[in-house]
N, C-alpha and C positions, 0 to 999 in steps of 0.2 A: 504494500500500500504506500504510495509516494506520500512524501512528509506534504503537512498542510503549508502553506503559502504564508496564510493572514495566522495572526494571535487569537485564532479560535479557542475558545472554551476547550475542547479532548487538546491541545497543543500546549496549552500551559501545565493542565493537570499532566502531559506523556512528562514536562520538560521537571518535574518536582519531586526528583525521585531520590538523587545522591547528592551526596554531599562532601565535600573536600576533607579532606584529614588531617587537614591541619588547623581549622576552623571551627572550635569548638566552645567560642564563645559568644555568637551571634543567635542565642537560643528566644532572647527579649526583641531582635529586630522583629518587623513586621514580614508577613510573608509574604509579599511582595519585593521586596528587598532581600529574602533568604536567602542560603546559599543553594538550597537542594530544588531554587525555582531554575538552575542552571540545566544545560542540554547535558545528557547523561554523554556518559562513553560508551564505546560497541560494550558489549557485554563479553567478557572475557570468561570463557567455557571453566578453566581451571578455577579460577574463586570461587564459583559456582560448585561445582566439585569437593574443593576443601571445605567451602561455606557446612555441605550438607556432613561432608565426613568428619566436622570438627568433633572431638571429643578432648575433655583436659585430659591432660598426662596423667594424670593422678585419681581419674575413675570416673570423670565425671563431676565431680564437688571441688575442682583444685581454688575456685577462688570462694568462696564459701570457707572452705574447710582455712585457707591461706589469713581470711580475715577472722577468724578463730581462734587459730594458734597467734596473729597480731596481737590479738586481746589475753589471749593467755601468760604471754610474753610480757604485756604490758603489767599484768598483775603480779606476774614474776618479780619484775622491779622495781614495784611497789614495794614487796613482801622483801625483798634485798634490802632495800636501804634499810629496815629495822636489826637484817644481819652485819650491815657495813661495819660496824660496830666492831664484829665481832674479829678476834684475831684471826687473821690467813682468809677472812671471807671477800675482802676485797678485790683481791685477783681473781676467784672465783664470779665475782661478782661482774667486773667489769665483760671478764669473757662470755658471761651470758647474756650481756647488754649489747655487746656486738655480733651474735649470733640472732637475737632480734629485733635490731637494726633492719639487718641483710634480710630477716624472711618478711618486716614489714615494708620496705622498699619493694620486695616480689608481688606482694600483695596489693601492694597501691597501683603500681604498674598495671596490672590483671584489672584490677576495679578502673583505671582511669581508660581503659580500652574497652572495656564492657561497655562504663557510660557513653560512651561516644558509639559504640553499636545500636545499644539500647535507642539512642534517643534517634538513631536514624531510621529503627521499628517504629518510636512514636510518632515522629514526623511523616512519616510512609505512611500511617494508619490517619492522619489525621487531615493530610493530602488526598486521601483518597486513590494513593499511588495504585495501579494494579500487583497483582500478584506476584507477579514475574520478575519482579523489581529484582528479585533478588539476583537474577543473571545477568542486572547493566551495572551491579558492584562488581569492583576492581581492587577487594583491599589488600595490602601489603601480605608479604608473608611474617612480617614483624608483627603485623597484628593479629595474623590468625596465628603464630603461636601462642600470644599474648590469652587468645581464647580458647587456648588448648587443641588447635589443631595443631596436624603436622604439615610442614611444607613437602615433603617429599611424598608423601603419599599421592600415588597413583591420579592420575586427571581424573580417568574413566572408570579408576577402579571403585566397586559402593562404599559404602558407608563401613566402616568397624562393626556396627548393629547390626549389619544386612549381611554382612560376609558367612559363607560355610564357616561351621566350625562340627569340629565331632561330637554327634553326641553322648551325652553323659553314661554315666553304664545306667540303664532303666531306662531310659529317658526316650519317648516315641518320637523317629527320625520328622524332619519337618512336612516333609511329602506325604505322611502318612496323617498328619491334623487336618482337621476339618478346617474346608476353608473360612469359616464364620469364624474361627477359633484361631488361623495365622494368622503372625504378625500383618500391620498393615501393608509396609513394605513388599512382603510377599504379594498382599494381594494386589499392589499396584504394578511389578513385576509381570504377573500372569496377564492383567488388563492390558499393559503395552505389549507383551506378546500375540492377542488378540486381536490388537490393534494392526500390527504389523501384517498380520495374515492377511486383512480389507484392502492397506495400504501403508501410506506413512502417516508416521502416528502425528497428533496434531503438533507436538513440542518439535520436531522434524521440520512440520512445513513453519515453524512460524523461525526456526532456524534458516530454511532456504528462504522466506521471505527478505530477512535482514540480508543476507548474504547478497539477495539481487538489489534492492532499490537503501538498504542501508538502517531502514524503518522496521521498527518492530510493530507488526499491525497491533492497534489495543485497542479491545472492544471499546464500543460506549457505556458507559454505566446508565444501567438501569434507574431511571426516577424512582422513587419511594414516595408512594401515596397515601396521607393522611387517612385515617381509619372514617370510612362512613359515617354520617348521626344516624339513629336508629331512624327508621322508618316511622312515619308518622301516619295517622287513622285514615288523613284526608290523602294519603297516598297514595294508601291500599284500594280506597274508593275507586279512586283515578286510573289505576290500575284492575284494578275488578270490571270496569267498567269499559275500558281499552281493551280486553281480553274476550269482553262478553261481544262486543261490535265487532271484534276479529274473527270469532269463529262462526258467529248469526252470520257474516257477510261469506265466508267461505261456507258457509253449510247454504245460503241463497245460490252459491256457484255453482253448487253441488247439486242442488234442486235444477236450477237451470240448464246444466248438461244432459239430468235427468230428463227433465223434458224435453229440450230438444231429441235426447235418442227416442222418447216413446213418442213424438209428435209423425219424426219420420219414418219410422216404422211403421204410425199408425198411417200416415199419406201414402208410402209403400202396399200397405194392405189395402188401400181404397183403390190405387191405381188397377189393381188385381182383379181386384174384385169384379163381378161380372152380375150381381143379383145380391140384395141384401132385403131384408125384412122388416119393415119399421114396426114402432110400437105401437101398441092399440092407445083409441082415444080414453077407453079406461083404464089405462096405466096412467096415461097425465092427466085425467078430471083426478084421482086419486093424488098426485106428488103437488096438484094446487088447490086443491081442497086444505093440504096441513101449512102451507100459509094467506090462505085465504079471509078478507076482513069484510064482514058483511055490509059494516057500517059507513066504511070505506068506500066500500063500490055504489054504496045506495046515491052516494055523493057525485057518483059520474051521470046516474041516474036522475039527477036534479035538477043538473043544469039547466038552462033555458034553452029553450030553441032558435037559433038563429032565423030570421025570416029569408024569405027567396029572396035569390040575388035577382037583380034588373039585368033585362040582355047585356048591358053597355058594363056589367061590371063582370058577366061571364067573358067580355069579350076583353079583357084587362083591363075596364075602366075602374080599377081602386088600388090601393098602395100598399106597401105591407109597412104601418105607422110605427111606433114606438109601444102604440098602445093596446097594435095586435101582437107585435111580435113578444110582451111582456104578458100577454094577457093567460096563458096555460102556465108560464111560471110564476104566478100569485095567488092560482086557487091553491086550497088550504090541503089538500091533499099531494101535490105536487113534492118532488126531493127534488131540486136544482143541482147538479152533481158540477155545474162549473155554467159560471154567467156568460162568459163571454169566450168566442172564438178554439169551439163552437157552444153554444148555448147547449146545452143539456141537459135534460128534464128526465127523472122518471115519475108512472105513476103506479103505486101497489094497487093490488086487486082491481083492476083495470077491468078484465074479465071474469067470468063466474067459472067455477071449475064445470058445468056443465057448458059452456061457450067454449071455453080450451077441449074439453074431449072431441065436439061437434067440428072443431076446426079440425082436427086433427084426422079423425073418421070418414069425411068427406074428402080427404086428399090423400092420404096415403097407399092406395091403393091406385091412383092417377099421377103418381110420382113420376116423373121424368128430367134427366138430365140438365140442369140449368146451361141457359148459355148466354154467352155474350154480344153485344154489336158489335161488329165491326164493319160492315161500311153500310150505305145507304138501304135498307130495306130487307138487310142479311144479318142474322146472329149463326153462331158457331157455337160447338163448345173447345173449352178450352181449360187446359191447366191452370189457369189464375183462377179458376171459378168450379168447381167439382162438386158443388153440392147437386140436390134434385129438388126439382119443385114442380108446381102448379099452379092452376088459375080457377079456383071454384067457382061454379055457376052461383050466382047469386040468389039465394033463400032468407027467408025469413030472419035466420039468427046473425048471417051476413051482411044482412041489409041495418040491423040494429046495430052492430060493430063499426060501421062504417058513419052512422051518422051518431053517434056517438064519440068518435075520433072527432068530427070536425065542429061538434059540441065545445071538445075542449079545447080544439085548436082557434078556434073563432074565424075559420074561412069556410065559405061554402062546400060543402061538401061536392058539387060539378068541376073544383078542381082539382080532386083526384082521382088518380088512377086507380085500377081494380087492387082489392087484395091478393097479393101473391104470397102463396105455403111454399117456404123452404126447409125441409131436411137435409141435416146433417149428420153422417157416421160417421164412425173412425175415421181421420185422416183427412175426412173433407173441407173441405175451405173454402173462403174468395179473398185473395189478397188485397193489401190496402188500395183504396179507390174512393173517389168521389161520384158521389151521385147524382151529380147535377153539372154537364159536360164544358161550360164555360164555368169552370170554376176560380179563375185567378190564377193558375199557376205560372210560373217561368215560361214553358214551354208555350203556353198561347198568349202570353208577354211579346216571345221573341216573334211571335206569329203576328203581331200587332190585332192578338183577337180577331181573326179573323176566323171562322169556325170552319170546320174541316166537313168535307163532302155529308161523312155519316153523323155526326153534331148537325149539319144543318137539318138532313130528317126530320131529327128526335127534335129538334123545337119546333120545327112545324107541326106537329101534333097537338101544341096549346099556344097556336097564333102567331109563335116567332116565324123566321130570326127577329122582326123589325119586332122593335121594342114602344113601352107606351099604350095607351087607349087603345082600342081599336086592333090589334095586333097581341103582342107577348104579354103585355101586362110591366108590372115592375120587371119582370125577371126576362124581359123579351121570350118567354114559354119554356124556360127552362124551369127545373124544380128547384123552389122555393122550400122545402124540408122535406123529414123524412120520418115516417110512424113507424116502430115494431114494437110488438105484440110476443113478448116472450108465451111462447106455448107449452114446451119443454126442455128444460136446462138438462145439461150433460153434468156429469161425477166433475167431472179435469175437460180443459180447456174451451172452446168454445165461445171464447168473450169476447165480445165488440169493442174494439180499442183502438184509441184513437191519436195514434204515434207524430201527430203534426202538434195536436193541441196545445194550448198557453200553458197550459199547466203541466203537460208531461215536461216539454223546454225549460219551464219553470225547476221543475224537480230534479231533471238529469244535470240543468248545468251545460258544464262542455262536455258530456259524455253524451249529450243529445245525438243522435245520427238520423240522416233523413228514412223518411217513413215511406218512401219508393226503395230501400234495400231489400233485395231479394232473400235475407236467410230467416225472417220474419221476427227481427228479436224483440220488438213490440210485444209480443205473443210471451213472452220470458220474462218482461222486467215489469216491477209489481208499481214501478213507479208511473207507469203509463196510465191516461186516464183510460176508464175501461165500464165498462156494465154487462153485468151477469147476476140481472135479476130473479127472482124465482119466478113458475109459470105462474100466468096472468099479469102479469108486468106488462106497463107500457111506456116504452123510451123515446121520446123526442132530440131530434139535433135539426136545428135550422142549417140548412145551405145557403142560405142569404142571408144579410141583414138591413134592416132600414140605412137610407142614402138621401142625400138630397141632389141625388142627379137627377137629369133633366127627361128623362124617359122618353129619348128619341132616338133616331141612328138603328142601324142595326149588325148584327153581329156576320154577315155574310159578307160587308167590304170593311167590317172592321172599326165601324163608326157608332157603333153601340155605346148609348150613354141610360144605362137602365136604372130605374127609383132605388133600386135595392142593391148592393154591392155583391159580391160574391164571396163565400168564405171558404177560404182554401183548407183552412186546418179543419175543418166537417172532414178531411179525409179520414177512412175508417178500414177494420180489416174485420171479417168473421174469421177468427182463429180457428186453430184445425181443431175437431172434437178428437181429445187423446182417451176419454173413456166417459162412455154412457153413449147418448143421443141427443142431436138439437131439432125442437121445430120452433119456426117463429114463422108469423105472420106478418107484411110489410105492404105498407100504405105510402107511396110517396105523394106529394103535392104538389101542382105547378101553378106558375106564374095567371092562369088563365083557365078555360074550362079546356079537357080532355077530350080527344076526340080517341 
């Protein structure tokens, strides 16, 4: 590792490690100023060696034992001068005083070289020096004998501790001790032999590192972090609470992969499918019977009768005001599921459970394949749209359901269209779509509204393209809203959702995606607005809303200036039924009377 450049922080601690031997009185400097902030020397193998092989001459304890007998010495001549006295003790006396003279001069020598060891261990530990320090010391061999080493012993030979020796008579040879039980030395031995066999062992390379660039690589030290404060109640909350939103939101992922596989599987089985069997109408007067509200329904019952419209108003001479298009979401019975864009209405027990079975009875046996427009005077069927439906001859309980709807809707009941019965099984569907062909969007934006061959048709059937009086009405004869009639709700999926709305954009945020994606994840996400009432429900969403345009122009060169504006987010999707069965019945409205 190439030395550092600048006086980094790791370059002062590498440079604080030795310190000069002849310098043993700068211990009060500051450390900054110290001697051992100096650049070490290479590290010299052999001190390193004697460093680890030192032992005193004398077993071990030679300066210890050396300032021992100083003191014993010293008491000696104490204990003398009360003999001085005596005759012939003087000569004795003196030769004992120079005998420990000589062994306290040994003894101070050994202590005056320890301290200055010693205190290059407390300066290293208090530096933070690393551990290896001990291989950029270079001391004399005056002082390692001073510490009971020898200088002639061996560089590379171990330690006096570490060396074979024979053993004792009884004594179990070393090879034969458990290794928990040798010395340490052994076991560091056997670990570098291990080591050896992978590669070179790390003391190796951090030798050929110096050898190349001159630098002993030295780790960084590790920070040391203050001990946590305990945990506190309002923590655990925060935590409790973060953990609960983690696994609810992965357990919604989980849900949602789930259904996607049972949605395609179950679209897969419908593709298949070739003949299915719908349920009787007393299976569903039964499933709206157990939320059915008597008192409830007697109230759709009560309404007043609108009077006959004038030709001039079948023929679009009236508006769709503030005070029609509020007028179904004020009665007292009404749930408003979202006011604006699109308007949203449900009504409970709309129907009588014996009106839901009669729907139901009268079509299901006349079931056939729904389909779509696509050009002027042509539908098809097609994969966007797999459900089956119908068109019942109008009877008695029909003809009550119908002028009942436009009871609560407050328009004539000649601007709508028949009721059509659709069923849904496994898998079936109609992806998202608007019901009312000039609806706003981009694409008849970039067309400058101008309505496309099969759009022109479908409004001429309620007076458009030309808009205004006499013609389309507000809506130039486009549909102005849309009724359904829940008949019978499915277990799982099958929910009318409405992936444009204010309020799903509202809820997703930027996780918002548009609601023309083909993998229907509208149908998945709980945040979407949606309705899946039980049977005898009735659900309103306006395709238009009041405008103060001028109701003239029309939509065929693109000069359409119609009363009532068009709302794009009314875009909606029948979800695919993942278990059970759908029937509803659908009433749309237009701008004008219906031919």
């Amino acid at each position: 590792m190439p030395a550092a450049a600048s006086p980094s922080k790791p370059t002062r601690r590498r440079a604080a490690v030795a310190a000069p031997a002849e310098e043993e009185d700068e211990l009060d400097s500051p450390v900054s100023s110290h001697p051992l902030q100096a650049e070490l020397p290479a590290a010299t193998p052999s001190s390193t060696a004697r460093i680890r092989a030192a032992k005193p001459a004398n077993g071990g304890g030679g300066l210890g034992r050396g300032a021992v007998l100083a003191l014993i010495v010293a008491l000696l001549a104490a204990a003398g001068g009360a003999l001085y006295t005596q005759p012939g003790a003087r000569d004795q006396l003196q030769a004992g005083l120079q005998v420990g003279r000589q062994l306290s001069s040994q003894a101070l020598a050994n202590l005056g070289a320890t301290l200055k060891f010693s205190r290059t261990l407390l300066v290293r530990m208090w530096l933070g020096v690393p551990a290896d320090f001990l291989d950029r010391l270079d001391l004399p061999d005056e002082t390692l004998s001073k510490l009971g080493a020898s200088p002639e012993q061996p560089v590379d030979g171990p330690p006096r501790k570490q060396q074979q020796r024979e053993p004792r008579a009884g004594e179990v040879p070393a090879d034969s001790v458990p290794r928990k039980q040798q010395p340490r030395e052994a076991r560091a031995a056997e670990e570098a032999a291990g080591e050896a066999a992978e590669g070179a062992p790390r003391r190796q390379q951090r030798r050929e590192a110096r050898s190349t660039d001159g630098v002993d690589p030295i780790p960084q030290p590790v920070p040391q972090l203050p001990p946590l404060p305990p945990i506190t109640q309002a923590e655990i909350e925060v935590f409790e609470q973060a953990t609960a939103e983690h696994y609810a939101m992965n357990a919604d992922e989980g849900q949602d992969r789930q259904l996607l596989e049972e949605q395609q599987a179950a679209e897969g089985q419908a593709g298949s499918a070739q003949a299915f069997v719908p349920g009787t109408g007393a299976d569903a007067e039964a499933a709206a019977a157990a939320t059915f509200d008597a008192a409830v329904h007697q109230q759709y019952l009560d309404l007043p009768a609108w009077p006959q419209p004038t030709e001039a108003e079948l023929k679009g001479g009236w508006n769709l005001t503030e005070a029609i298009y509020d007028y179904s979401a004020q009665l007292p019975m009404a749930q408003v599921l979202s006011w604006e864009r699109p308007r949203l209405v449900t009504f409970p027990s709309f129907l009588s459970p014996a009106e839901v079975g009669h729907m139901i009875t009268i079509s299901r046996d006349h079931l056939e394949r729904s389909e779509v427009l696509v050009e002027a005077g042509k539908e098809t069927k097609s994969d966007v749209r797999t459900s089956f439906g119908f068109w019942p001859e109008q009877d008695a309980v029909t003809a009550r359901i119908q002028e009942r709807i436009h009871r609560t809707l407050g328009i004539p009941e000649p601007f709508g269209e028949g009721l059509y019965v659709l069923n849904y099984q496994i898998g079936q569907k109609y992806d998202a779509h608007n019901d009312h062909v000039m609806d706003g969007s981009a694409y008849l934006k970039a067309r400058n509204n101008v309505a496309e061959p099969v759009s022109l048709d479908f409004l001429k059937r309620a007076g458009g393209p030309a808009c205004g009086p006499g013609k389309g009405g507000p809506t130039c004869g486009d549909r102005v809203g849309t009724f359904i009639i829940y008949l019978k709700s499915p277990k799982r999926g099958g929910t009318t959702a409405f992936p444009e709305a204010e309020l799903t954009k509202q809820a997703m945020g930027a996780e918002h995606r548009p609601g023309t994606d083909p993998d229907e994840w509208y149908c998945r996400d709980e945040r979407v607005l949606a309705a899946s009432p039980p049977p005898g429900t009735g659900v309103l969403f306006w395709d238009y809303r009041p405008h103060n345009g001028g109701g003239t122009g029309s939509y065929e060169d693109g000069s359409a200036d119609p009363l009532a504006t068009p709302v794009y987010e009314a875009l909606h999707s029948g979800c695919p039924v993942v278990d059970g069965e759908k029937f509803v019945a659908t009433r749309w409205i237009r701008g004008a009377r219906f031919y």
